[in-house]
Each structure stands twice: as structure tokens, then as C-alpha cells.
Residue, then its C-alpha position, 0 to 999 in steps of 0.5 A: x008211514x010212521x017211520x018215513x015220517x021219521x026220516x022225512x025233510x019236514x021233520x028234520x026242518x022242524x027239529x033243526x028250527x027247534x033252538x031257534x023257536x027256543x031263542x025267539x021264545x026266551x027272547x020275547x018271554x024273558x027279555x031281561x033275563x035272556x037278552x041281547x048277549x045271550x041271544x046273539x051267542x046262543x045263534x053263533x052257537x047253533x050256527x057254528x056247531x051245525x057247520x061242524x055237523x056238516x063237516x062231520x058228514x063226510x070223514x062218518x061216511x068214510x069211516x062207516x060206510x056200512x051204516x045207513x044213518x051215515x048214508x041218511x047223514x049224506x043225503x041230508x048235508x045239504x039241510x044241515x048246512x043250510x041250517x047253519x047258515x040260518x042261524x048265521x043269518x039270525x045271529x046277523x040280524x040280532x046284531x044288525x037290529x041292535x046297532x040300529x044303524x048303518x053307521x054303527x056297523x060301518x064304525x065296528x068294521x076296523x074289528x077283526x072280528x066283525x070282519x071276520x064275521x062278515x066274510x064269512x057270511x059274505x062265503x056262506x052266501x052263495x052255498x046256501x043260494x045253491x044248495x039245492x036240486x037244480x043248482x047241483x045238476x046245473x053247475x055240475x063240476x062246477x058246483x063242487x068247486x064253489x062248495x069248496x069255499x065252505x072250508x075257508x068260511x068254516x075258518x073265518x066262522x071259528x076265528x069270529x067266536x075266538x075273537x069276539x068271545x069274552x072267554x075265548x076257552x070253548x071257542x078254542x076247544x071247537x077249533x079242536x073238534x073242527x081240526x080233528x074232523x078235518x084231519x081226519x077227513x083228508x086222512x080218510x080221503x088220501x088213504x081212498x085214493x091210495x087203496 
């Protein structure tokens, strides 16, 4: 019973809203210590490294297929990308309830980086609205497709962090690790279709 509970979705749930609990906490406890700025990137943060854990999935799975974390990782994808788009979804709503006001997020729209963000949000959407049992077997083929856009969101995310960073270096080094994952994912994948 211990170990399905270790490997169950409620689990994984509450590891994965862990940060979040923390944010909220620091936020509520420690206002002037832990504010807005750090608020807001700490979400990015979790967002962003969620969506690489995602992307990771597949190129782990090629790379070991005989270990069955990998295939616990597979099975568990859909949680973690989700995920990420949670802490998305918070990382807009911090910045949505500092501006106070449609005017001020209408004004910041010139900023490549607030465009950046917003249409990656705007293609994260619809992967999460259909991230789930039934969207998968009612769309099909269909649903591969549409989760396709993750890759083009996954850009936009990374380039957000490289132009909204004070210090752009640490977002620069995860547009490395996102590179080398995807690298090695369309690698892996063209040598399956050749063997």
C-alpha cells in the first residue's frame, strides 16, 4: 500500500505544488523581505524548469527504455506539463494583480517581452484544456498535433526569461539544456526511424 502511495497522482500533486505553497507562504509571511520581484520570478522559474522536465521525458525514455522510472516519467508527463503551466498561470496572475489595471497591461504590450510571455501563454492554453483521458481518445491523431505547439511555446517561454531577465546569463544557460534536450530528442528519434 506504502509503495502505490509513493507512486500515486495525489502524490506527485502535492510534491509538484510544493514551491508554490512555498511562494505563497514567503509572499504572505515575509512581504518585504520576499516581494513582488521575487515572487514573480521564482513562478517563471518553476514554470520554466517544469517545461524542460517535460521536454526531457521523451529523449530519457529513448535513451533508457529498460528503466521503469522512465516509463513512470511517461505516464506522468501530462502532471508535470500541467504543472508548468500552473506556475505559468501564477507567474501571470502576480503580474496581473501588480499592474491593477487593464491600462497598464495594454500599455506594456509594445515590449517584446510581454508579447513574448503573452503568446506563450496564449499556446500553453489549450495544452493544458486538453491534457487530459478524454481529450486524448477524442481527438486522436489530432491530439498529437495540437501538443506539438509545445515546442514553439517552449521558445517563446525561453526567449520571455532572456528579455525580461536583469541578468540575462542563467536564462541563457537553460536555453542550452532546452537546446541539448531537444537535440537529442530529434537525434534519438531519426536513428528509431533508421533502425
Amino acid at each position: 500500500m506504502l509503495k502505490a502511495f509513493a507512486g500515486s497522482r495525489p502524490l506527485l500533486w502535492l510534491v509538484l505544488a510544493l514551491p508554490g505553497l512555498w511562494i505563497a507562504g514567503r509572499w504572505t509571511f515575509t512581504p518585504d523581505l520576499y516581494g513582488y520581484g521575487h515572487a514573480i520570478g521564482d513562478s517563471g522559474d518553476w514554470a520554466a524548469w517544469l517545461l524542460m522536465a517535460t521536454l526531457a521525458v521523451t529523449p530519457l525514455r529513448l535513451l533508457l527504455r529498460r528503466q521503469s522510472w522512465t516509463l513512470w516519467l511517461m505516464r506522468r508527463r501530462r502532471d508535470i506539463g500541467v504543472a508548468s503551466f500552473a506556475y505559468a498561470a501564477l507567474h501571470t496572475a502576480i503580474y496581473l494583480v501588480r499592474k491593477g489595471s487593464p491600462e497598464f497591461v495594454l500599455a506594456e504590450l509594445s515590449s517584446g517581452y510581454i508579447v513574448a510571455g503573452w503568446a506563450a501563454f496564449a499556446l500553453f492554453l489549450p495544452l493544458a484544456l486538453t491534457s487530459n483521458d478524454l481529450s486524448v481518445r477524442r481527438m486522436k491523431r489530432a491530439w498529437k498535433r495540437l501538443h506539438r505547439l509545445v515546442y514553439p511555446a517552449a521558445i517563446l517561454t525561453f526567449l520571455h526569461w532572456v528579455w525580461s531577465a536583469f541578468d540575462p546569463t542563467t536564462a541563457w544557460i537553460h536555453v542550452g539544456i532546452l537546446a541539448a534536450i531537444e537535440i537529442v530528442r530529434v537525434a534519438l528519434q531519426r536513428r528509431q526511424r533508421v533502425t
